[in-house]
C-alpha positions in Angstrom: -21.3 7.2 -1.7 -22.4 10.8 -0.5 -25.1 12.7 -0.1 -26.1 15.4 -2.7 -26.0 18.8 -1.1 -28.5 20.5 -3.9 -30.9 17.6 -3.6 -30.4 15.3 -0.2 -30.3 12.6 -2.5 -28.0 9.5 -1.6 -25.5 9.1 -4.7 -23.7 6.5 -5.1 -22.5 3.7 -7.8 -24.9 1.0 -9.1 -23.3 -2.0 -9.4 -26.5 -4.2 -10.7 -29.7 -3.2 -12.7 -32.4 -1.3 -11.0 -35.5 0.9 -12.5 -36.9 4.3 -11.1 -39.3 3.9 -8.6 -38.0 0.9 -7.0 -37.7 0.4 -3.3 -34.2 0.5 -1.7 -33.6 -1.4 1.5 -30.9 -1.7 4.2 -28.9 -4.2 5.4 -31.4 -5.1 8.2 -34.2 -5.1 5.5 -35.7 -1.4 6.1 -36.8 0.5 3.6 -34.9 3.5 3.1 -36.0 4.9 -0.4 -36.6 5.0 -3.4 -34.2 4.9 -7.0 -34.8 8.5 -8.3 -32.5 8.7 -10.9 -29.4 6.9 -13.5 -26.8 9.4 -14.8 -22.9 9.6 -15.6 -21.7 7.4 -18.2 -23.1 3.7 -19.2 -20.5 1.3 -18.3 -20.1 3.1 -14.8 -23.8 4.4 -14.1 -24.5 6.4 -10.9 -27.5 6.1 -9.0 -29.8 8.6 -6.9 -31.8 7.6 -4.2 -34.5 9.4 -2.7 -34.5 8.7 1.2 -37.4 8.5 3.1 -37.2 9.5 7.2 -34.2 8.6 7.5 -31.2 10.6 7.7 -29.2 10.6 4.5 -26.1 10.6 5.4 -26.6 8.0 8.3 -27.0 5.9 5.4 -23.2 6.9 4.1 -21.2 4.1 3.6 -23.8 1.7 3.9 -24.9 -1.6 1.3 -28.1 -0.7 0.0 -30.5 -2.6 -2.4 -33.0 -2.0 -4.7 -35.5 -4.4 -5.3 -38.2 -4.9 -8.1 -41.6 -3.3 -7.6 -44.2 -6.1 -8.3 -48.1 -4.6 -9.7 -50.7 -7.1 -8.4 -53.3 -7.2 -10.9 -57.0 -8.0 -10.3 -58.2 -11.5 -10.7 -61.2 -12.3 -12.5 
């Protein structure tokens, strides 16, 4: 995992499914950012992610999640 130099986006390997958009979270449950991108080839996808205040490469080496963003629609 490293952090782009054109971009400042964390890139790193995805080793589950994610979608764009999602939240990405820490090890201690904070959220970091956000999925930004998928690119390289299919079997062995990279991943951007778009940090949020935090320092980027702090985040270097680090197990990060994504998790699912959930709509809440309105009841009637």
């Amino acid at each position: 995992m490293h952090v782009s130099k054109s971009t400042g986006n964390l890139i790193l390997r995805a080793e589950g499914e994610a979608s764009v958009g999602e939240f990405v979270f820490d090890g201690k449950r904070r959220r970091v950012g956000s999925v930004f991108d998928f690119f390289g080839p299919f079997s062995t996808p990279f991943i951007a992610i778009k940090p949020y205040d935090v320092d980027a490469a702090s985040l270097v080496g680090e197990e990060l999640f994504a998790v699912e963003l959930r709509h809440r629609g309105k009841r009637r």
